[in-house]
KOLVEX-964010 format. One line per field, with one value per atom (N, C-alpha, C, O): residue in three letters; atom name; x, y negated, z negated; residue number from 1. Coordinates in steps of 0.1 Angstrom, whole numbers, plus 5000, padded with zeros to 4 digits. Each point is the difference from the previous one (the first is absolute). Last residue first. Layout:
<rs>
type = c(ALA, ...) $
atom = c(CA, ...) $
X = c(X, ...) $
Y = c(Y, ...) $
Z = c(Z, ...) $
seq = c(NUM, ...) $
</rs>
This chain:
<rs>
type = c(UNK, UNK, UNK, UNK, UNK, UNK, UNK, UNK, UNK, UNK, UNK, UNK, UNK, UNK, UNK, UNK, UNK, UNK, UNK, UNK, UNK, UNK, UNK, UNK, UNK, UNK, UNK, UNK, UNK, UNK, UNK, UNK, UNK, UNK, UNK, UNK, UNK, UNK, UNK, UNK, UNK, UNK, UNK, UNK, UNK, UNK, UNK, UNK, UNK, UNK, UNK, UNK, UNK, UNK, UNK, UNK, UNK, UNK, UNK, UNK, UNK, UNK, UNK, UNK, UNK, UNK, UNK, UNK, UNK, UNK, UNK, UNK, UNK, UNK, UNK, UNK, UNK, UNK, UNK, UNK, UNK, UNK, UNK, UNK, UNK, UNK, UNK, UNK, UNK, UNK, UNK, UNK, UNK, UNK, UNK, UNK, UNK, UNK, UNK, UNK, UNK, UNK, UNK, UNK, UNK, UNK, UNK, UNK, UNK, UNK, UNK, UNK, UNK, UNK, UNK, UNK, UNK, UNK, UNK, UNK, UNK, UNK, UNK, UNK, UNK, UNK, UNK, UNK, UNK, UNK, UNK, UNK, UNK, UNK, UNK, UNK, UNK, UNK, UNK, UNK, UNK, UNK, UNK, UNK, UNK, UNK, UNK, UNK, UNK, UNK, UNK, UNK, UNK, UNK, UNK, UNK, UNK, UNK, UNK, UNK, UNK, UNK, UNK, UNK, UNK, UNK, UNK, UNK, UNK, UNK, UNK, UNK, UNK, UNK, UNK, UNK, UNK, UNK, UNK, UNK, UNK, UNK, UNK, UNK, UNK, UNK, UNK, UNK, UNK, UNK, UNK, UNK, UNK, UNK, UNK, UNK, UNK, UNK, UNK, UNK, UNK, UNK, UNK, UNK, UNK, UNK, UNK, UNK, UNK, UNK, UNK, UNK, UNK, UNK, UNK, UNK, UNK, UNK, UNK, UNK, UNK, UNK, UNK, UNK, UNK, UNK, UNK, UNK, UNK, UNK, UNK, UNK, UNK, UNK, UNK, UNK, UNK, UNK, UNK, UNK, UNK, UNK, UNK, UNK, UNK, UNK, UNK, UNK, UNK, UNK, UNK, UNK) $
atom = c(N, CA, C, O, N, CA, C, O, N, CA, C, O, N, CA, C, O, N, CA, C, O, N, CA, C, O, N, CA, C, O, N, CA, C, O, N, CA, C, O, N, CA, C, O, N, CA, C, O, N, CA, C, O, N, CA, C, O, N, CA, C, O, N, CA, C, O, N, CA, C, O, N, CA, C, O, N, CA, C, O, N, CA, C, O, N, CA, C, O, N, CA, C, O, N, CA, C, O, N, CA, C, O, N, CA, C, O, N, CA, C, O, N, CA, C, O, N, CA, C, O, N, CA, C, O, N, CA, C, O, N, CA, C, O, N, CA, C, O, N, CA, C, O, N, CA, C, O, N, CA, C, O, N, CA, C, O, N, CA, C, O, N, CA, C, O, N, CA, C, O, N, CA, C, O, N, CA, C, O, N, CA, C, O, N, CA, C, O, N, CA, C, O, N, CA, C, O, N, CA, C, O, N, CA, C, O, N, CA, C, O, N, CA, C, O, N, CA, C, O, N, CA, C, O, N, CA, C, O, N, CA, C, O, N, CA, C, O, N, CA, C, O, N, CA, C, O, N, CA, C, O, N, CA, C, O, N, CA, C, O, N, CA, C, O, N, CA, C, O, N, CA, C, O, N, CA, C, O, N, CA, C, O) $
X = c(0698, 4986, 4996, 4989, 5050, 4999, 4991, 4999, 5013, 5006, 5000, 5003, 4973, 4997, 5006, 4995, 5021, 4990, 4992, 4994, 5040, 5007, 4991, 5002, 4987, 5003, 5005, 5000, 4986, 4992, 5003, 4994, 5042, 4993, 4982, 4994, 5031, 5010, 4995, 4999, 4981, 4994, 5010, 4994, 5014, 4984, 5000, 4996, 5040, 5006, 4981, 4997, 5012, 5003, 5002, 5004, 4972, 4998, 5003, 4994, 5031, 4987, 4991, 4997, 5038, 5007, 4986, 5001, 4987, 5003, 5008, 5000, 4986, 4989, 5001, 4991, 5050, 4990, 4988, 5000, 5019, 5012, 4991, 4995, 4981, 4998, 5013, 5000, 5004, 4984, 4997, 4996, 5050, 5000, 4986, 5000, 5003, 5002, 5006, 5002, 4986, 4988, 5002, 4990, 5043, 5001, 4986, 5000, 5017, 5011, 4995, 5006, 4971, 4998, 5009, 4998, 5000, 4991, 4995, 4990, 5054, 4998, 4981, 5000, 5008, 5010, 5001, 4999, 4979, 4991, 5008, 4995, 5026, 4994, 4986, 4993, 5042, 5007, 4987, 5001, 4989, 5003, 5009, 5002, 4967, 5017, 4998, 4996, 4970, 5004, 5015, 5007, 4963, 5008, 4997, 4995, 4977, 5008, 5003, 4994, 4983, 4996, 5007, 4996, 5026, 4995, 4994, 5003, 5008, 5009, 4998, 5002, 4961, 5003, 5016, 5000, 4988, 4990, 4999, 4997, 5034, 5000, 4990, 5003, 4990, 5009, 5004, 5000, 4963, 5000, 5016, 5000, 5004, 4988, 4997, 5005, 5021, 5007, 4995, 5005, 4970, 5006, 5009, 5000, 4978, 4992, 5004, 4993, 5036, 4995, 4986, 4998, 5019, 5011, 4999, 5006, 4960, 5000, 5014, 5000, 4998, 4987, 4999, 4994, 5043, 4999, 4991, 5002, 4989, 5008, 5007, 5000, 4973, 4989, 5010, 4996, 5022, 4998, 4991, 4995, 5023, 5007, 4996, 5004, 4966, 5010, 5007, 4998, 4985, 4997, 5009, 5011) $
Y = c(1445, 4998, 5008, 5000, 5002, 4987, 5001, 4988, 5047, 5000, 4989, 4999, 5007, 5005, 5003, 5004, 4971, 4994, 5005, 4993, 5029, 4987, 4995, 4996, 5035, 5010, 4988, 5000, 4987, 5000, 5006, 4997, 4990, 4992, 5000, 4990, 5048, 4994, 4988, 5000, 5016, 5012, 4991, 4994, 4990, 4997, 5004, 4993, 5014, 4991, 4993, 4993, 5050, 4998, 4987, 5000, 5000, 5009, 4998, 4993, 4989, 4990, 5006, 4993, 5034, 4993, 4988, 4996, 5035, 5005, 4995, 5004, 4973, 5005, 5007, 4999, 4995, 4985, 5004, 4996, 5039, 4998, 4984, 4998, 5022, 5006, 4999, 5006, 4969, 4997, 5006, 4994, 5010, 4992, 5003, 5003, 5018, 5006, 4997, 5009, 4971, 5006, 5006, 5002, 4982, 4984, 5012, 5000, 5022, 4996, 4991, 4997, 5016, 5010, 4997, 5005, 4964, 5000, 5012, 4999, 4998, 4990, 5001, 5000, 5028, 5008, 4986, 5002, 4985, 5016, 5003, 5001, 4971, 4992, 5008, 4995, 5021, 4995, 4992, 4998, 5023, 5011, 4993, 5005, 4962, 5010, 5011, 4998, 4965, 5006, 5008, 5003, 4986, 5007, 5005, 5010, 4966, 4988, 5010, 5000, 5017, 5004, 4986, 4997, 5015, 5015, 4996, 5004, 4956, 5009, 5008, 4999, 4981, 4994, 5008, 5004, 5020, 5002, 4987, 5003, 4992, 5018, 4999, 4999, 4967, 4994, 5015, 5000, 4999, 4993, 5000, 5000, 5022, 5010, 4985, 5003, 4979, 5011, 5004, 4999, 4971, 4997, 5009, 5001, 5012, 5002, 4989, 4998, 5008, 5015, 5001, 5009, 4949, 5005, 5014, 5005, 4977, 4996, 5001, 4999, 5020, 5005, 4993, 5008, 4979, 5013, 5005, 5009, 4953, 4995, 5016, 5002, 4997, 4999, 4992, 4996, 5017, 5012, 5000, 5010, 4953, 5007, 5012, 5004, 4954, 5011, 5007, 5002, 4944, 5013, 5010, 4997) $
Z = c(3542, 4997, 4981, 4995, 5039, 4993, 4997, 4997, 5024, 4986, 4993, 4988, 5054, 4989, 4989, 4990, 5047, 4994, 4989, 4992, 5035, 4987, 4997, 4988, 5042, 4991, 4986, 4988, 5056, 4993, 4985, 4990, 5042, 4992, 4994, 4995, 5026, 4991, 4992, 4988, 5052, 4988, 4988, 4990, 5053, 4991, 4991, 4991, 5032, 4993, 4991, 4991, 5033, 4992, 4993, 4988, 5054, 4987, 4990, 4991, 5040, 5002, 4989, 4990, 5028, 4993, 4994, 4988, 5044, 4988, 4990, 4988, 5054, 4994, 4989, 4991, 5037, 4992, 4995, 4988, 5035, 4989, 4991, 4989, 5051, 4988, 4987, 4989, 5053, 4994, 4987, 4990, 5044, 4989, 4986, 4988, 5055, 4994, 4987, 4991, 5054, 4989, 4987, 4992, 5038, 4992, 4994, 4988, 5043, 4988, 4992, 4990, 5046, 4992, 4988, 4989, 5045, 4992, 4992, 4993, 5036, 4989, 4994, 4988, 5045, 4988, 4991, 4988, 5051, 4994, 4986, 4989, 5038, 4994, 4993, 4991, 5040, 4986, 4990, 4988, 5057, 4986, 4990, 4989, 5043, 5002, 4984, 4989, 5024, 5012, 5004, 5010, 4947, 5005, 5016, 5005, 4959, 5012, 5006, 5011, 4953, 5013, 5012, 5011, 4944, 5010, 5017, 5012, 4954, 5007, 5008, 5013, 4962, 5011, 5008, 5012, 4947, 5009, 5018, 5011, 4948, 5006, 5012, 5012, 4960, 5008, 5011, 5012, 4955, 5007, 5014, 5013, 4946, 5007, 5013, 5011, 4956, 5008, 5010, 5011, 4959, 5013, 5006, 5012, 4951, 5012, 5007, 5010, 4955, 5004, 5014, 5008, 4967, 5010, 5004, 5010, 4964, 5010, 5007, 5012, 4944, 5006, 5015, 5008, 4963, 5006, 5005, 5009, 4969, 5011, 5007, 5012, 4951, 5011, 5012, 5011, 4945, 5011, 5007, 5004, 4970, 5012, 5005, 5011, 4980, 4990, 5009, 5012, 4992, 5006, 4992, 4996) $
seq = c(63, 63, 63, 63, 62, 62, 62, 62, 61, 61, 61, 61, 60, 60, 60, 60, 59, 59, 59, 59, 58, 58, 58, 58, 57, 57, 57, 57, 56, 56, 56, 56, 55, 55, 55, 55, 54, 54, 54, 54, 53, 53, 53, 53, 52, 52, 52, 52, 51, 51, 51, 51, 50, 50, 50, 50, 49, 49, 49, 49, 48, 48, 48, 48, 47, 47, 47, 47, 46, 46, 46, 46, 45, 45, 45, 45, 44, 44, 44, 44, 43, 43, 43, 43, 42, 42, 42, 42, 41, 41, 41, 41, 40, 40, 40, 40, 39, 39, 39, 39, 38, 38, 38, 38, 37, 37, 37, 37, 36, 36, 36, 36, 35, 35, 35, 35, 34, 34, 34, 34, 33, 33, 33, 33, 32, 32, 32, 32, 31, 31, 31, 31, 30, 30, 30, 30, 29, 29, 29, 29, 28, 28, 28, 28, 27, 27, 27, 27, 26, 26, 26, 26, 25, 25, 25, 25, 24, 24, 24, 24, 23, 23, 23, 23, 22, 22, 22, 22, 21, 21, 21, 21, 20, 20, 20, 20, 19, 19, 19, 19, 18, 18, 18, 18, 17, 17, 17, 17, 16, 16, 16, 16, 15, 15, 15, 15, 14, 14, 14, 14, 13, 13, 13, 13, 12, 12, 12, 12, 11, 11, 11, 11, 10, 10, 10, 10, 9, 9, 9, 9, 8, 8, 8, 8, 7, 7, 7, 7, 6, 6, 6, 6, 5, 5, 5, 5, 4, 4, 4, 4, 3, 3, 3, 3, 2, 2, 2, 2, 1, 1, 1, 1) $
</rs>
């Protein structure tokens, strides 16, 4: 598996996990942990990017 399809599913397990947090929250801590943990999703998703773009960009210097 490549790594930025391993950033690509830690990005939508985030969104996953955020989302069981928010709505367990039978306490305002557990509201504020799944807004904490959503806000991982789009840092993995953009790292998951760049590290695509990177190894397409190497394949066209190899070609």
């Amino acid at each position: 598996m490549k790594i930025h399809n391993v950033f690509y599913l830690l990005g939508f397990g985030s969104i996953l996990l955020s989302a069981s947090q928010y709505f367990k929250g039978d306490t305002s801590d557990n509201e504020r942990d799944g807004l904490f943990v959503g806000h991982w999703a789009p840092t993995f998703f953009i790292l998951g990017k760049i590290l695509e773009d990177k190894e397409q960009a190497g394949r066209k210097l190899t070609e």
